[in-house]
Each structure stands twice: as C-alpha cells, then as structure tokens.
C-alpha positions in Angstrom: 66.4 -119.1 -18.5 68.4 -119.5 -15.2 70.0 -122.4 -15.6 71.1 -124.3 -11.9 73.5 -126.6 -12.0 73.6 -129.6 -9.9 76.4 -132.5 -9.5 77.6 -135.1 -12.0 76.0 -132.4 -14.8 72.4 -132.3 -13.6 70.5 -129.0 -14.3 67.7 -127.5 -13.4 65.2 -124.3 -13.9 62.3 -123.3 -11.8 61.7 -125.6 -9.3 62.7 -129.4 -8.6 60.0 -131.7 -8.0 59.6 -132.9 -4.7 60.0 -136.7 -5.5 63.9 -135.7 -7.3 64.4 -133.9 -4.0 63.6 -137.2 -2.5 65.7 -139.5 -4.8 68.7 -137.2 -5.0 69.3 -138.1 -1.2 68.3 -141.8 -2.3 65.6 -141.6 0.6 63.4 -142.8 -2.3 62.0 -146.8 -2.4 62.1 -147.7 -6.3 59.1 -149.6 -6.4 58.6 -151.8 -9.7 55.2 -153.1 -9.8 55.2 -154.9 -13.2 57.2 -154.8 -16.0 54.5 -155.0 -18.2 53.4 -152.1 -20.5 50.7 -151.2 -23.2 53.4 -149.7 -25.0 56.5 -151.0 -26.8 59.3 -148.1 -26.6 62.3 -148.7 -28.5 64.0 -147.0 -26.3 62.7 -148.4 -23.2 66.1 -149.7 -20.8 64.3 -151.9 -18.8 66.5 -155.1 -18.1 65.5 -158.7 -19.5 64.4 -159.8 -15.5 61.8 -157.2 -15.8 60.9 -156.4 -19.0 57.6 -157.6 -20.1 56.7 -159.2 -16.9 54.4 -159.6 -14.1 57.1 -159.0 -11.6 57.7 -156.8 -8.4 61.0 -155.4 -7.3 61.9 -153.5 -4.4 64.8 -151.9 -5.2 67.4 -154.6 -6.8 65.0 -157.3 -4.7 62.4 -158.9 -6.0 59.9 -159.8 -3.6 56.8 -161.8 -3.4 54.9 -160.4 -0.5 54.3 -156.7 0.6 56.1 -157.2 3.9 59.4 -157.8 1.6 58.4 -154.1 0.1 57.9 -153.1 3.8 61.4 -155.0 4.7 63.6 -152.9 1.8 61.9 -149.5 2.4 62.9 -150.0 6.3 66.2 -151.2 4.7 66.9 -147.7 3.3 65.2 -145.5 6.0 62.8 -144.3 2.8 61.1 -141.1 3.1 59.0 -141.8 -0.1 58.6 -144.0 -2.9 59.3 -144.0 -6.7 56.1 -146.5 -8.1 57.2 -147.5 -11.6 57.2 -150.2 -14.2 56.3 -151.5 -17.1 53.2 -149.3 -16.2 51.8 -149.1 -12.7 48.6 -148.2 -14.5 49.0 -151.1 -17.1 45.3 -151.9 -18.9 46.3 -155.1 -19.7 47.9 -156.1 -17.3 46.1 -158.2 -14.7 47.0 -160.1 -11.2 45.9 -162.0 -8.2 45.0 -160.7 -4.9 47.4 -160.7 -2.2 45.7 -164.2 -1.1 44.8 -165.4 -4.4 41.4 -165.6 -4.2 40.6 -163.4 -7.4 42.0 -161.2 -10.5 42.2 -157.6 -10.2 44.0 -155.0 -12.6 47.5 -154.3 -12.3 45.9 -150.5 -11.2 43.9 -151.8 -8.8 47.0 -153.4 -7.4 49.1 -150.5 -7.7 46.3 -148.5 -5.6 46.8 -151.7 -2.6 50.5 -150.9 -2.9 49.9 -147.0 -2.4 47.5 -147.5 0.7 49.8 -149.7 2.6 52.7 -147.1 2.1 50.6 -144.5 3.4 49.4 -146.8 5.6 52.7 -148.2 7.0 54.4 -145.0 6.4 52.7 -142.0 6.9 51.0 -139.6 4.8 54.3 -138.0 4.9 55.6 -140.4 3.0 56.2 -139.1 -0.4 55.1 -141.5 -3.4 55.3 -140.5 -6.9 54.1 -142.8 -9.9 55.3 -143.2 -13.8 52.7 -144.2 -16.2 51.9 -143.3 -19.8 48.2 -144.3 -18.9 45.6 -141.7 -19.7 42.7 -143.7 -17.5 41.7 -140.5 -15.5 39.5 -143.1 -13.4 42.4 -145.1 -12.4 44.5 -141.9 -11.7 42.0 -140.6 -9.6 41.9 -143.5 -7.7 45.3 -143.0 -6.7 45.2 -140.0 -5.7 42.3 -140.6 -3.3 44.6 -143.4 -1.9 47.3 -140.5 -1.3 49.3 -140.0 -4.3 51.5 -137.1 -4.1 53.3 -136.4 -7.9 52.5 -138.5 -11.2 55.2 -138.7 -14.1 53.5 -139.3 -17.6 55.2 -141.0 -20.1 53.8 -140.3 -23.4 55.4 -143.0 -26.5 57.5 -141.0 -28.3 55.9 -141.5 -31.4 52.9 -139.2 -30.4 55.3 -135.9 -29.5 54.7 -134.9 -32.7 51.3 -134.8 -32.6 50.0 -135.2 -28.6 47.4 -132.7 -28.9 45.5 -135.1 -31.2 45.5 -137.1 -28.1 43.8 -137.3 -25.2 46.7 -135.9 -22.7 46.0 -132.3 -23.0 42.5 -133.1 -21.5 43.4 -135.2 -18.8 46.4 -132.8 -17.6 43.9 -130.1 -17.5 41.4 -132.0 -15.7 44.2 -133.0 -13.2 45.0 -129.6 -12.5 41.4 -128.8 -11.5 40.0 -131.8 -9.7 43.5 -133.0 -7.7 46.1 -131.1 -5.6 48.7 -133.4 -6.7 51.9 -132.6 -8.6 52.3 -133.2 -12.2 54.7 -133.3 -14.7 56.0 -135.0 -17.7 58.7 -137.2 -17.5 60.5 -137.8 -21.1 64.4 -139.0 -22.3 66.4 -137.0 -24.3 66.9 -138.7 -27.8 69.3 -136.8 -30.6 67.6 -136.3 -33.5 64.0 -135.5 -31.9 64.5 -131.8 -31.4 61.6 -131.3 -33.3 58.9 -133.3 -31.8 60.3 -132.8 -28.2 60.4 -129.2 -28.7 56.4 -129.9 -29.7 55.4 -132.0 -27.1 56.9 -129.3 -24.0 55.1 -126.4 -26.5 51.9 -128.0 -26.2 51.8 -129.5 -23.1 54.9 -127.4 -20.8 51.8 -125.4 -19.1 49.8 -128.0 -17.9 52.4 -129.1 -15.9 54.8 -128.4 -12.8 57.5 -129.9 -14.0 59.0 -131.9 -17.1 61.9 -134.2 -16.4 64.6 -135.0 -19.2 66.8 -138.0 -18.8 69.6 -138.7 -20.8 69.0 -141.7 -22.8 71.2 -144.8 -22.0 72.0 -147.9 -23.6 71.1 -151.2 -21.9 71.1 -154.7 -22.7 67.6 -155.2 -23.7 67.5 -151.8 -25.8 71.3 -151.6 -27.6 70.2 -153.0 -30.8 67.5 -150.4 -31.6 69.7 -147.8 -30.6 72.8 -148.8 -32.8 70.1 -149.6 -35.8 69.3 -146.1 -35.2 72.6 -145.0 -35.6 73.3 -143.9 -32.2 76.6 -144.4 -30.6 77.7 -144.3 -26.3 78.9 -141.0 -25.2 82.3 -142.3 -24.2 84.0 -146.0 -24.0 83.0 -145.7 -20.3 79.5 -144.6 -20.5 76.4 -146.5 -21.3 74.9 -142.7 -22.0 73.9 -142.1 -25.4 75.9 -139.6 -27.6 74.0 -136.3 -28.0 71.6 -136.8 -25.4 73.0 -134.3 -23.1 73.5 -131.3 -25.4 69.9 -131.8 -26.6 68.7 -131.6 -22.7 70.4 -128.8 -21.5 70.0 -127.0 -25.3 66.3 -127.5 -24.5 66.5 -125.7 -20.8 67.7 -122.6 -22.7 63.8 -122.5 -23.6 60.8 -121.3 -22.1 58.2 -124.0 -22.1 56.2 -122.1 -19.2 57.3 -124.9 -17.0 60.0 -126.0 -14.9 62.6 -128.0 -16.3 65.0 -130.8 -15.2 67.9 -132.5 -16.7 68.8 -135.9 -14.8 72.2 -137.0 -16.2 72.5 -140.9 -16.6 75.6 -140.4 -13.8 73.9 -138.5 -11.3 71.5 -141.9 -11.1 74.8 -143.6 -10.5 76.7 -141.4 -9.0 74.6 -139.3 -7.0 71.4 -141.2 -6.2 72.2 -144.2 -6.1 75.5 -144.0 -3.7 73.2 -141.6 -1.4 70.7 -144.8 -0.9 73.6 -147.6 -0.7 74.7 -145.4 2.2 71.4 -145.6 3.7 70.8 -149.4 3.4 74.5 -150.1 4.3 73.7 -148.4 8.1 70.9 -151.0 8.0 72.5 -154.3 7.0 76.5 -154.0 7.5 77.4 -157.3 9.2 80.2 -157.3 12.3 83.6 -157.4 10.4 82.2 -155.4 7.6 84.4 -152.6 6.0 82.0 -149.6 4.6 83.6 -147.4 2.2 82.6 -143.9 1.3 81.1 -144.8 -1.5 78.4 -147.2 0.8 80.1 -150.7 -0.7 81.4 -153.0 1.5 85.0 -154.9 2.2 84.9 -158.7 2.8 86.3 -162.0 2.5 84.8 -164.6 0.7 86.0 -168.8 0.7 85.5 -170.5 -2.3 82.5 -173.7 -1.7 79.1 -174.7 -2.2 79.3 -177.0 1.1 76.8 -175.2 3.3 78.1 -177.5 6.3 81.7 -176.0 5.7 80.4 -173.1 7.2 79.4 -174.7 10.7 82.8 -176.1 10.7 84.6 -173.5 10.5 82.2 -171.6 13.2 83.4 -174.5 15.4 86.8 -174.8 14.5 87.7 -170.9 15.1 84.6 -170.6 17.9 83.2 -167.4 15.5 79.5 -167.2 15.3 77.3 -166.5 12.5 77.8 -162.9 12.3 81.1 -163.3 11.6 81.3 -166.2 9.6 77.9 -167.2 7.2 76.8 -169.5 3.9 75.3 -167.5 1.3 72.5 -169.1 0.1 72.0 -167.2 -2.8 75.5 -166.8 -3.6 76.4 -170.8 -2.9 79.4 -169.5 -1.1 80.9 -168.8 2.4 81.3 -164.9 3.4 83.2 -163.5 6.1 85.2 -160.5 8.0 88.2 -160.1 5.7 90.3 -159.7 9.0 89.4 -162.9 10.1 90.0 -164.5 6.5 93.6 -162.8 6.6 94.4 -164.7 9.6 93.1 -168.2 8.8 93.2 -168.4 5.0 96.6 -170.8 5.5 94.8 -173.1 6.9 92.1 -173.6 4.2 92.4 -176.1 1.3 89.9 -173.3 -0.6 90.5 -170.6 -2.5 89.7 -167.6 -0.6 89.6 -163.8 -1.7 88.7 -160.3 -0.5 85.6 -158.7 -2.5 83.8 -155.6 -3.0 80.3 -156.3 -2.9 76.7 -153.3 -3.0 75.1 -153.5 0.3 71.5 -154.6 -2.2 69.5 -157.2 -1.8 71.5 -158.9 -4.5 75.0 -158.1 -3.1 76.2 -157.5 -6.5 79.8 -157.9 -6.9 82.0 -154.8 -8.2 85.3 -156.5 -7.7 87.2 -159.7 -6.0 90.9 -160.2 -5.6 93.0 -163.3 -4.6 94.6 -163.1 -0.9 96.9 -166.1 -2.1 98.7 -163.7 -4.3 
C-alpha cells in the first residue's frame, strides 16, 4: 500500500476523511453531548468530569445552553463540528428539552444540536458524529437533519466476531439509502492483531474510511491498562507501548478501504495547537503575549479579594482590559508588562504564567517575578 506520511507520525492510505481534514487545521468544534454510553470500554480515556455523565462540553467548556455551544464554535472560527460522547446516539440515555418542559432521548437531542449547527452555520458546516449505536432510525434521523460523516465505534469485544452482529447490515444499508460518509473509527491495542485484522476484513468495504488511534493512557482508564500488562510508550508519553507499530503494521494491508493512523501527538501536537491558535485570535486580552504555539504570556497577583482588583484599576488608572478578577480562578490577572513595573509595590505574591487560551485557561507553567 502507499503509505503517506503526515506530521508528529500520522499516516495515511487512500484518502483522508473530510472531518480529519477539518480537525488537522483545528477548524473543528469538539462537541461532547453526554458522557454516557451503553457500553463499558476498558479502554475508553474519557476523563472522570465526563465519564458516565449527562454532561455537554464545548471544547474544554462545559456549557449549559446552546448559545455557549454557539459562543465556543465562534471562539475558534469552526468550519465544522466533531459530535461525540459517551454516545451521541446513547439508548439509554435520556434528557430534558431545552426549556424543560419534557424528556426526550439523548438522540433526539443530539439531532436539535445538529439542526442548529446547520442552522447557525451553514450547510457547509461540516459535522461528523462517533457512536457505536446501530439504531438505523436514529442515524437516519441525523442525516435528514444534515449529517455529513459518522464514526462507528464497535466494543472491542465483538471484532472477533462483528458479522454475527448487526453492523454489516446497517453499513450496507447506509451506503444505499444516505450520501453521507462512513467509516469505522477504532484504537490500536497490542495484542489484538487478530481480531482487528477481523473486524477491517469483514467490514473494510462497507466503508470510506477506517480511523486507528493510538491507544493512550488516562486517568480514568490506567488501571485496566496496567492490569493488562500494558506499559506508556516513553516516560514522556501517555501513548501506549505497541500501539503504533500495530497501526501502521496494519496500513501495510489491504482492507479495500482507506486507512488512517492518528498518532496520540498529532492530537497534541498538531490539532490541538492549530485550534488554540484559532481561539487565541478570538479572546487574547490587551497586554497579552501569544506564542507560536497559541498559549499566552501573563502576570498573575496572588488574592481571592475581588475588590483588590478595582483598587488597583484606580490606583494605576488601568481599565478592565488590562487589569481583571478571575472568577473562576479566584485570582487577579494582568499584562505581565504592567505587573513588571508595579509588582514592588504589592504586598502579594505575583508571578508570570503560561496559561491555554480554553475556556478553562489551563495553566502549563507559572514562575515567581520576586526571584
């Protein structure tokens, strides 16, 4: 096969999907609509804030109102969206309307969410959905409500034997009733050569594309792993060890399909630094320092006194923009150049920090300026 190669060890044969097209430039919304799944993967990453429950996150935000989902996708400039989970498509999982005035399925909802993309949007806006769900009902549902590509999931534990199940039938009926793209989206995990090599046999041409990530180890799925006997690929990587060889021994194949390895740092690496430079365009406050990898430079002052923050604003005659309270952070943020030159003056501790341009402002690093 004709292997392409693609940053941070990504490969590729035949054609890329649209939607990684999409995310590679990070012009993709990651839209978690609950973390609540029929199944129970082992394997599954999905961190303890999501995991199991009936939450929605746009991006690293979680939101409680579709005009927050409306609010992050502007945020980023998004061309599309990524519609994941828990399952999108979830059976059992159930929710109220918008206005709370009754319960509808957690597929119905995830229809609402793709109509107001499209809606708000454009039909160019490119949405593709994850699921393991084999309701073809539900799935043609949303693609009447403009679903461009669908991901399935299947549980691992049926790769061995998935044409005992129903997804050769419902890829097949796909591919006659819907113009949509489809494709299988599966990690890599050592040790199931076997059943993977199965699963892409049986099922490789019914689809457009099949999408191998390498597996990772996260906080809610490390235990399972190491009582598995698998190990991280290096002291700096949460990848799993053999993950990688077994994706890209498995593009060496033909499964009648095109293939896709997604290395666990091109998410980091690639992706997501392509959309923290689109969101830091967007919400980069006066005094800000961008670097190149979309982070930004600032000072922070040491207090939960919200008021301390309108003093200072008096006492240098700075506005808001310059000088702020973060609410969520129960601290005072502010141009580092401006911290430089007053910092003497303060009785707090003050210090420069590195911070992701998220809704979260996660922190990558702080240093003292009294040192």
């Amino acid at each position: 096969m004709d292997i392409k190669r693609v940053k941070k060890d990504s490969a590729y044969t035949g054609v890329l999907p649209d939607g990684c097209k999409e995310c590679a430039k990070g012009a993709k919304l990651v839209l978690l609509v609950t973390g609540k799944c029929d199944s129970a993967c082992w394997y599954c990453p999905l961190s303890e804030e999501k995991k199991r429950r009936p939450v929605v996150f746009a991006n690293e935000k979680k939101v409680d109102n579709d005009e927050e989902v409306v609010e992050e996708a502007r945020a980023i400039d998004a061309t599309g969206t990524g519609i994941t989970g828990g399952d999108p498509l979830c059976e059992k999982d159930f929710t109220m309307d918008a206005d709370s005035n009754y319960v509808i399925s957690q597929s119905e909802r995830t229809i609402m969410y793709i109509q107001m993309l499209k809606s708000e949007f454009g039909k160019d806006h490119h949405i593709h959905l994850y699921t393991r769900s084999t309701d073809i009902d539900a799935i043609r549902r949303a693609y009447d409500s403009g679903l461009d590509e669908i991901r399935f999931h299947p549980p691992m534990e049926q790769w061995g034997s998935i044409e005992e199940t129903e997804y050769p039938l419902l890829l097949e009926e796909i591919k006659d009733e819907m113009y949509m793209s489809t494709g299988l989206e599966i990690p890599s995990i050592p040790g199931k050569k076997k059943e993977t090599v199965h699963l892409l046999k049986a099922l490789g041409s019914s689809c457009d594309f099949v999408n191998i990530n390498e597996l990772e180890f996260s906080s809610t799925n490390s235990k399972e792993l190491e009582k598995r006997g698998y190990q991280h690929k290096s002291d700096i990587s949460s990848a799993v060890k053999g993950s990688e060889e077994l994706a890209l021994e498995l593009l060496n194949k033909d499964f009648g399909t095109s293939l896709h390895y997604c290395s666990l740092a091109f998410k980091d690496g690639v992706q997501l630094t392509n959309r923290l430079k689109r969101r830091v365009k967007n919400v980069a406050k006066e005094g800000d320092i961008v670097t190149e990898e979309g982070t930004i430079i600032r000072g922070m002052i040491e207090t939960e006194d919200k008021k301390r923050a309108k003093e200072l604003q008096s006492l240098f005659a700075i506005s808001e923009d310059i000088l702020w309270f973060d609410d969520h952070k129960k601290r005072i943020e502010c141009s580092l150049e401006l911290l430089n030159e007053i910092q003497e003056g303060l009785e707090e501790r003050c210090f420069g920090i590195e911070v992701y341009p998220t809704a979260d402002a996660l922190e990558v690093e702080r240093w003292p300026l009294d040192e």
